[in-house]
N, C-alpha and C positions, 0 to 999 in steps of 0.2 A: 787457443785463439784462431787457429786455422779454422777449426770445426765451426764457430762462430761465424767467420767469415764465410764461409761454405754455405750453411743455413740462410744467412744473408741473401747469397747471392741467387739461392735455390729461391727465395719466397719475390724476389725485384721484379720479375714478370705480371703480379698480379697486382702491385704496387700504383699508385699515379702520383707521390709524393712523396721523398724523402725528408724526415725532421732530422736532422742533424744537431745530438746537443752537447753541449760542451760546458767548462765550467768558467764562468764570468771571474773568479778568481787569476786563475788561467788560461785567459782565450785565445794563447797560441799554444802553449805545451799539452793542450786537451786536445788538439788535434790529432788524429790520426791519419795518416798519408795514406795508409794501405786503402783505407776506405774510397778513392778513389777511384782505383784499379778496380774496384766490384760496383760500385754507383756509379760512375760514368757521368756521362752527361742526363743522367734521372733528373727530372724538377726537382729542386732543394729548398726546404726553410730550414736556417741556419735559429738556434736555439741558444742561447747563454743563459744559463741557469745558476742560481744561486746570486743573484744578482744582487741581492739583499746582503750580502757578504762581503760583496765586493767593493773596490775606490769607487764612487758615483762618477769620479771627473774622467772615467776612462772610455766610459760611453761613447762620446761624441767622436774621440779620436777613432774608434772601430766603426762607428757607422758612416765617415767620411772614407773610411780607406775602403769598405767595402762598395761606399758610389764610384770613387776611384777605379778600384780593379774589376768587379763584378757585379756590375747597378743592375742586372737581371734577380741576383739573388739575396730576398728578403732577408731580414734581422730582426729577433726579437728578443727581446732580454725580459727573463719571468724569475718568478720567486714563488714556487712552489708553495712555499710557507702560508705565504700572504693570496696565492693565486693572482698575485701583479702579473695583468696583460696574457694571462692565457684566456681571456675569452676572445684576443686577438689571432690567436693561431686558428680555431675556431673559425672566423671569420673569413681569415685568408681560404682556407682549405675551401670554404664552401664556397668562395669564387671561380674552382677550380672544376664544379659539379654544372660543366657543361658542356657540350649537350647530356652526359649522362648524372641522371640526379644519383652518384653512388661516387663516393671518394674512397679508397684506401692508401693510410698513413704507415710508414715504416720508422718506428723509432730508434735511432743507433747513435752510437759515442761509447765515448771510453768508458771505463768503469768507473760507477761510484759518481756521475756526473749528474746526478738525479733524473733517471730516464722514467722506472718506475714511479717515482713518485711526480715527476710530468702529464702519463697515464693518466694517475689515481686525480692529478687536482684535472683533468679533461673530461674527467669521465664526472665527479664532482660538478663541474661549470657546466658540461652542456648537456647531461642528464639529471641531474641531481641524485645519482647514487654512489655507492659508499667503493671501497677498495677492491680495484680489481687487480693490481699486479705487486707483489711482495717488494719490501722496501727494506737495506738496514743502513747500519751506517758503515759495514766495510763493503768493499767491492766484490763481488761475485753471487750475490744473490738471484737475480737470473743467469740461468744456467742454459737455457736453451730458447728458441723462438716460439712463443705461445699462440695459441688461437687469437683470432679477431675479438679485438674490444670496442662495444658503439659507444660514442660521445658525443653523438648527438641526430637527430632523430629528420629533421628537414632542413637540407638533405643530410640524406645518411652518410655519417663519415667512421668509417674503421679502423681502428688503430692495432698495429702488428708490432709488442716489443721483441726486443732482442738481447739477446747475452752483449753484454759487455765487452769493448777487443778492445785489449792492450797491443801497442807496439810489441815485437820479442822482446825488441834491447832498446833501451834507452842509454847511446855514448854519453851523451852529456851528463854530466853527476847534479849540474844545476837543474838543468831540469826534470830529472830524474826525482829529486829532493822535491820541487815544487810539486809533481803529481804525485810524491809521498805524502807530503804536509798537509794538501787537500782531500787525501782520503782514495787517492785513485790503485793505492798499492798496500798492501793488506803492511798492519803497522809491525807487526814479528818480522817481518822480512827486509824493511826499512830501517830499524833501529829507532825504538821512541826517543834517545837520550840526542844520537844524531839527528834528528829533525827539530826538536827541541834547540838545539842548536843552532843550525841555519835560519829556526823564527825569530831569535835572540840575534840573531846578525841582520835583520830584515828588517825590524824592531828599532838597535839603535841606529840603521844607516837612514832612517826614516824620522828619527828624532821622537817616535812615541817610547816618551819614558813610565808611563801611566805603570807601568807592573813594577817599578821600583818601590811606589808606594802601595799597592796592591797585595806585594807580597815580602813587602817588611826586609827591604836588603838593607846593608849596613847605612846607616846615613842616607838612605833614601837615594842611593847614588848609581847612575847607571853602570851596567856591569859587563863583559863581554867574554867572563867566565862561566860557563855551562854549570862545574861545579859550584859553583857561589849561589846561581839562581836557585838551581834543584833544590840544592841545600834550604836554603829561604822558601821557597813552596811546600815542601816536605815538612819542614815547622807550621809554617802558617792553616797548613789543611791537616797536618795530625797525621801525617804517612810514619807511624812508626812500627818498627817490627820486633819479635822477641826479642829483647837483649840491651832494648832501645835506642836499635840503631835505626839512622832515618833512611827510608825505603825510597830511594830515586828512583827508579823503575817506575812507581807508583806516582810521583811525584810531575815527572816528566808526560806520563800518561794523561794527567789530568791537565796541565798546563796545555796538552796537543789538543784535547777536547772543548778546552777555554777558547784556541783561538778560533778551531773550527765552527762552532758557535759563533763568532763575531763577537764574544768579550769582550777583547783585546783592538776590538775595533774593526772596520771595513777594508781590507787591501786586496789589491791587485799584486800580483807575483811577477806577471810577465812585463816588461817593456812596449807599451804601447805608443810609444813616441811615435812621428810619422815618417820617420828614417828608418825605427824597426818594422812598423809596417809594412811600408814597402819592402823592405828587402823580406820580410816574412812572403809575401806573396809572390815574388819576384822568385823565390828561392823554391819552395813549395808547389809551384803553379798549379795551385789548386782549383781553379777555375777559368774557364776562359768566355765567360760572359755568355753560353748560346744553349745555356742547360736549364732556361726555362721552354713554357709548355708552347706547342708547334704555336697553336694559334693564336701567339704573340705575335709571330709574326704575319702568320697568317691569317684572322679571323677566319676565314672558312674553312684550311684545312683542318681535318682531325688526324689520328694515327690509326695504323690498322688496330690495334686494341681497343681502340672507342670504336669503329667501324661494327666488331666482331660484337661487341657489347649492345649497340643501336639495334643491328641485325636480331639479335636474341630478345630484346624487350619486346619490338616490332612481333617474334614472334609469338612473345606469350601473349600479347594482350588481342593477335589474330587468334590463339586458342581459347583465349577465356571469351569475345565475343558467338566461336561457336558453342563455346559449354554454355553463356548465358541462352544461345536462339536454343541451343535442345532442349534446354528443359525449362523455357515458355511452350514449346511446341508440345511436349511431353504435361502440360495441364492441361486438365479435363475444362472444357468447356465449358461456360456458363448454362444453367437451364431453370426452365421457369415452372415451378412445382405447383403452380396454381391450375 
């Protein structure tokens, strides 16, 4: 995670946009604090992805607390899947391509928060070609900071993924479990049977009993024994092992895959009331509202990196009109053969 970090922090210089994405299931335990400390005050588009997965009614509560704490910094909630609203990041960025017509994006979040496959529907929407950055469904698939990806042609906008950063430690066992259940923590190391559990407590405190009848429990009656459910899954999908005993492991596994899917229905994990809110940002001080671009405030000023970039266009297109004059001058003359 360090090394990540590091690679990060090495490529921020050639950068003019940070996308920051995270997962709409959890849009505060997806956050990563460290990332901060290396992004600074960089311009940020803030990304909730998997949106299509998530409560619909938790929207508006995050996009009010971020006019609240930091009305400088954009929000957009996409679906990969569907490509909902990426041809809106698209848009944004190419607001961003001036005076220099050339944008470069830097994609980061935690793992497994769908960065690469953000890329892949970008590069999809605003070139129309196929896969450029490997996707799975555990976390760690990029491993390191890859070259520039175009997603779109006028103006030209560049996209830099990156390895995935975990926190070290996550104290909280609650949240710890939430960026388990979502996919952000590889599932051998999490425990399927404990996660499996925690959804089964998330489940009845939310009052969806839908897997009762789904997977055939006693009397159709909600349950808040782990063993009971597995048990009933394990029958109902045919998880049996030599001996004919019913293989939970197996059981559990596919139930973690059902809800990540959205079978089991669309939720949010985290608290987004407007009391957790605030004290998430209050607590966190993750922005302080002046980390959009200078000439917001200033139309006219620019930064010495746009400066340094003007300077350099200015000079190639003073060399390309002497390589056009030399070789007009380098034609032979017109002559009249009659």
């Amino acid at each position: 995670m360090a090394k990540g970090l590091r690679l990060i922090s090495e490529r921020l210089n050639t950068v003019d946009l940070v996308v920051e994405v995270r997962d709409a299931r959890i849009p505060l335990s997806s956050v990563n604090p460290n990332f901060e400390k290396v992004v600074g005050r960089k311009p940020r588009l803030v990304i909730y992805n998997k949106f299509d997965l998530a409560c619909p009614n938790t929207k508006q509560p995050l996009m009010d607390a971020f006019a609240k704490h930091t009305p400088h910094t954009p929000v957009l909630f996409t679906s990969c899947l569907k490509d909902s609203n990426i041809r809106d990041i698209l848009t944004y960025a190419a607001t961003l391509a001036d005076p220099i017509p050339h944008i470069n994006l830097m994609i980061v979040g935690m793992p497994n928060v769908g960065k690469s496959s953000l890329i892949n529907s970008l590069r999809r929407v605003g070139v129309g070609k196929g896969k450029a950055a490997q996707t799975g469904a555990q976390p760690g698939v990029t491993r390191t900071v890859v070259g520039t990806v175009k997603v779109l042609e006028d103006p030209a906008i560049y996209l830099i993924d990156t390895p995935g950063v975990m926190v070290p430690h996550i104290a909280d066992p609650i949240k710890s479990l939430k960026v388990a259940v979502t996919g952000g923590i590889r599932d051998h190391l999490a425990n399927e049977q404990v996660m499996v559990d925690y959804i089964l407590y998330e489940l009845n405190r939310r009052h969806a009993y839908d897997y009762c009848s789904w997977y055939r429990l006693p009397d159709q009656q909600p349950t808040n024994d782990i063993d009971l459910l597995l048990h009933s899954v394990a029958r109902r999908i045919g998880a049996v092992v030599k001996g004919g005993h019913l293989d939970l492991t197996m059981a559990a596994k596919f139930f973690l895959k059902q809800f990540r899917l959205g079978k089991l229905g669309r939720y949010t994990l985290d608290d987004v009331s407007p009391a957790a809110l605030d004290t998430f940002f209050d607590q966190m001080k993750l922005y302080n509202g002046t980390s959009s671009r200078v000439k917001q405030s200033d139309p006219m000023a620019i930064s010495r990196r746009q400066e340094k970039k003007l300077a350099k266009l200015a000079w190639r297109k003073e060399q390309q009109k002497k390589h056009q004059l030399g070789a007009r001058r380098l034609q032979p003359a017109d002559t009249d053969d009659e």
